[in-house]
N, C-alpha and C positions, 0 to 999 in steps of 0.2 A: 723869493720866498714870501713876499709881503702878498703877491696876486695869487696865491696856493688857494685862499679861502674862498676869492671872487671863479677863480677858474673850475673848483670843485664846485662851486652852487651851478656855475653854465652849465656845468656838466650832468646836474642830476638833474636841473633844469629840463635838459634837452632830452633825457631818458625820460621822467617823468610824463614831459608832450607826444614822448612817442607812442606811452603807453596808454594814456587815456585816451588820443585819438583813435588806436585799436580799440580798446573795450569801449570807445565812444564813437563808432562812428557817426559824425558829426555831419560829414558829407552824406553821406548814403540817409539821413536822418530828414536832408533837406532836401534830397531828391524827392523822398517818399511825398513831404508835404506840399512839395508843386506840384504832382501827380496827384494830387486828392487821397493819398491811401494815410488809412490813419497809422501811424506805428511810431510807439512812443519811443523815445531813449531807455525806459528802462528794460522793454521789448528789446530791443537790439544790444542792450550790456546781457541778459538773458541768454539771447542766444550762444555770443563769444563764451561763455561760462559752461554753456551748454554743449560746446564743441560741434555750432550748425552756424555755418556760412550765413553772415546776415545779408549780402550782397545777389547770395543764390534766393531767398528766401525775399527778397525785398525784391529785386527786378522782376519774380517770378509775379509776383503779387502787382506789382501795378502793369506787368503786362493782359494778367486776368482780370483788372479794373478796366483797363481802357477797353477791353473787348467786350465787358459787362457783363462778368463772371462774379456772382458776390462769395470770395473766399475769405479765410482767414489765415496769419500767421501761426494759429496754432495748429490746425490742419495742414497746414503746409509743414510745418517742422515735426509734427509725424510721422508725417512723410518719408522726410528726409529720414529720420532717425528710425525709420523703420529697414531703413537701405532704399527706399525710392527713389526713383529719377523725378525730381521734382520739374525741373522746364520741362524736360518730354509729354510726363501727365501734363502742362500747361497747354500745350503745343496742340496734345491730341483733344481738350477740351475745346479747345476755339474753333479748331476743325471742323468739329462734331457739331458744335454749333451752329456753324457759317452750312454747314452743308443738311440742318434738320436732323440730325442722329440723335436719336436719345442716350445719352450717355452723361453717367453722372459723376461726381467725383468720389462718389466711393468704391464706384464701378470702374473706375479709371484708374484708382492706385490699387485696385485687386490685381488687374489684369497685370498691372507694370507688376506688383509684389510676387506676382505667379511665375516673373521669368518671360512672360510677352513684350514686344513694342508695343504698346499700345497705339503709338501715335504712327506706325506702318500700319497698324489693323485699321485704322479709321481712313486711312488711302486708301486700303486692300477694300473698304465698305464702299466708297466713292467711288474709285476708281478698279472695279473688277480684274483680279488676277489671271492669267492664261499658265497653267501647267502642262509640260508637254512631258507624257507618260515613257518610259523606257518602251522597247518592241516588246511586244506580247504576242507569245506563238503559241498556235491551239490548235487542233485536228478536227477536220470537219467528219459527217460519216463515212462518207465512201476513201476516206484514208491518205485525203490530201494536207499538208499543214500550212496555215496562212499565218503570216507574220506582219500584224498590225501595230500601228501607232496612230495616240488618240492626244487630241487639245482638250485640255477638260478648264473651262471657264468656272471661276469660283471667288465668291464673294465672304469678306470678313463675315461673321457673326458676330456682334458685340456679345449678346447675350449667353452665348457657349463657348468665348475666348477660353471663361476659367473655365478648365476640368476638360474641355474639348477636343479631341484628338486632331492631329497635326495633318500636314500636305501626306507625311509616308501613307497614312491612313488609306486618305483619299487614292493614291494611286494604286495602293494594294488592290481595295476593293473596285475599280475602275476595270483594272489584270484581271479582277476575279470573275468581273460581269463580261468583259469579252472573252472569254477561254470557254463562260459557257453560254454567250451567243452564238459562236462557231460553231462549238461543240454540236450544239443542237439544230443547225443546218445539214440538211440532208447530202447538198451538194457544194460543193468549194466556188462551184458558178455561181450559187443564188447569193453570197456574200461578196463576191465580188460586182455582180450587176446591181445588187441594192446595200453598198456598206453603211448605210442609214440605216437599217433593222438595227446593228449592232447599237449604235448610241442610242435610238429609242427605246430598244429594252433595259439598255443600261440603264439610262435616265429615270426609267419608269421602278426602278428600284429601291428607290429612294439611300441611295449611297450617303447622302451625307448624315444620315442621322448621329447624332453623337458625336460629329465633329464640332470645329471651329469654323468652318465655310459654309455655304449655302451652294450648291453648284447651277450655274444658272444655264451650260449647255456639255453639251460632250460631242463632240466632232471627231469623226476618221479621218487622218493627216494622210495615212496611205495605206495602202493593202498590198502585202508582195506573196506571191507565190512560193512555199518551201520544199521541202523533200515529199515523196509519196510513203509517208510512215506506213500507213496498210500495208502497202504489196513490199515495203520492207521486215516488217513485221510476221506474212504470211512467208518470205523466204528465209526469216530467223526461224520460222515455226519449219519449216518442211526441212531445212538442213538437222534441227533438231529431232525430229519424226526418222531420219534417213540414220543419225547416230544411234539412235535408239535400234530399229529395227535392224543396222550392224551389228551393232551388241549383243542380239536375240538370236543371229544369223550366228554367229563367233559362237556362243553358249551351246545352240544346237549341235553345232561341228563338233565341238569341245568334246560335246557327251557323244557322240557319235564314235569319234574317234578313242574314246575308253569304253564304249562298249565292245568295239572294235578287238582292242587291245586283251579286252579279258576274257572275251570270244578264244583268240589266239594261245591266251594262256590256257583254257580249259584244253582246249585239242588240243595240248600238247602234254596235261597233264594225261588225257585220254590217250594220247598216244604211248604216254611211258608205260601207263597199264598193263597196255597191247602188250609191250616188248618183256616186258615184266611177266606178264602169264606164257609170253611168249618162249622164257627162258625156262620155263617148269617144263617145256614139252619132251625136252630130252631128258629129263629125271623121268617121268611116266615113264618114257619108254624103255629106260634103263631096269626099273622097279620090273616094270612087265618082265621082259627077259628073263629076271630074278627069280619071278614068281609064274614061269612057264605062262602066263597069259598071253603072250605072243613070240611068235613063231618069227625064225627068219624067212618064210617065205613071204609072211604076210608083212614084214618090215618092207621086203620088197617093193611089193606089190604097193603099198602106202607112199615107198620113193617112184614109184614110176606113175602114179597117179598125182603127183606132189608136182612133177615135172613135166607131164601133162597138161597140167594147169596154167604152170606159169609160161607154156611155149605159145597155150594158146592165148592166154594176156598178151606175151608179145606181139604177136600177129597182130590182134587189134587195135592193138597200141592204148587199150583199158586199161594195162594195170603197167607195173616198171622193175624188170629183171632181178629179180633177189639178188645181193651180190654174196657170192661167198664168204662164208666166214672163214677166218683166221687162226 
């Protein structure tokens, strides 16, 4: 019981040391000053308070001294607090440097703030990028389709990183300039014996406007032969011509055959007529009798002339034997 007092002061003691040394760092205080960077203790109890890594912000800073970058901790903790990638903007400054790029440090945490590497882009400036385009298939005139693939060599832009449109850009409009350098070749030969027209019209286009690259060439990887779309094309058209002119063929029939049909129906209303005035003949001849206007001789004589007729139809085989009635 009597060491309670001495063991609780060790104790707060040693909590105490732990905590000034975090909001002190003491070490990192004396790195800075063998490194020639100036940054006081009250700079680095700042930052801990500030909730910015004084460790990020101090290595960062005397790696930009020894390279002969004149920054600042306050700029740098901007940075960071902006959401930056503080080493990386360091990385791509010395780069930029060591290799002549003009690139500044405002320009450097724009790009990083934009969602860029910056410090990929100052490679992609140095050391030129090669994009190999998907196949791109295009119909030449005479109705053959070539199915190309292009190298498109491209270099960072520092100065159109922000706001510059990306690789998809670039290959779209790449797709866009071969489909109509083909297009515009007469024959599927002349692109095949000189596939150098295609990239030098391409090039001559001026694709990269308004990107993030510069493109510094456009090469044809390969050129394959595809289908004959024309003469596919002219046999979708003539089976389509041949259904059409069926349908035109079927419609005529159609009306043909109800003309047909209502033809059939008249003659036969024509014929009911016939048997219809046909059936009055024997009332006539009845009335007649009635009214003395005809004689049985001359009823006769009108049946042996009647029979005369139809004997001599038969013979000819012109007309077809009356059948008696019942």
């Amino acid at each position: 019981m009597e060491n309670m007092p001495f063991l609780l002061f060790v104790f707060l003691g040693v909590v105490f040391f732990f905590m000034f040394m975090y909001f002190v760092p003491v070490g990192l205080w004396i790195t800075a000053i063998f490194a020639n960077v100036k940054v006081t203790i009250g700079e680095l109890i700042g930052m801990r308070i500030r909730k910015v890594p004084p460790g990020v912000i101090v290595n960062s800073l005397i790696t930009a001294t020894k390279a002969g970058l004149q920054l600042t901790t306050r700029e740098l903790e901007t940075h960071y607090l902006a959401g930056g990638n503080v080493p990386n903007v360091i990385r791509a400054l010395i780069s930029a440097d060591k290799a002549n790029i003009n690139l500044s440090f405002k320009q450097a945490t724009a790009i990083d703030l934009a969602g860029r590497d910056v410090f990929e882009a100052v490679q992609i400036s140095v050391n030129p990028k090669v994009i190999n385009t998907p196949k791109v298939a295009a119909v030449a005139a005479d109705g053959i389709q070539l199915i190309a693939i292009a190298r498109v060599t491209v270099r960072a832009s520092i100065q159109q990183l922000v706001g510059g449109a990306g690789e998809e850009t670039i290959l779209a409009r790449v797709g866009e300039g071969i489909v109509t350098s083909i297009g515009s070749a007469k024959s599927h030969k002349e692109v095949l014996e000189n596939p150098d027209k295609i990239s030098k019209l391409v090039l001559s286009r001026g694709l990269d406007a308004g990107t993030a690259f510069e493109i510094l060439s456009i090469d044809i990887a390969d050129v394959d032969v595809g289908a004959n779309i024309g003469a596919k094309l002219q046999t979708d058209q003539a089976a389509a011509d041949l259904r059409v002119a069926e349908a035109k063929a079927e419609e005529r029939r159609a009306m043909a055959v109800a003309v047909e049909q209502e033809m059939k129906a008249k003659a036969q209303e024509a014929r009911a007529k016939v048997i219809e005035a046909e059936a009055e003949i024997p009332k006539s001849i009845a009335q007649a009798f009635t009214t003395g206007n005809l004689g049985v001789m001359d009823y006769y004589k009108m049946q042996n002339v009647q029979a005369d007729t139809e004997m001599r139809n038969a013979i000819s085989g012109s007309g077809k034997a009356s059948t008696p009635s019942k």
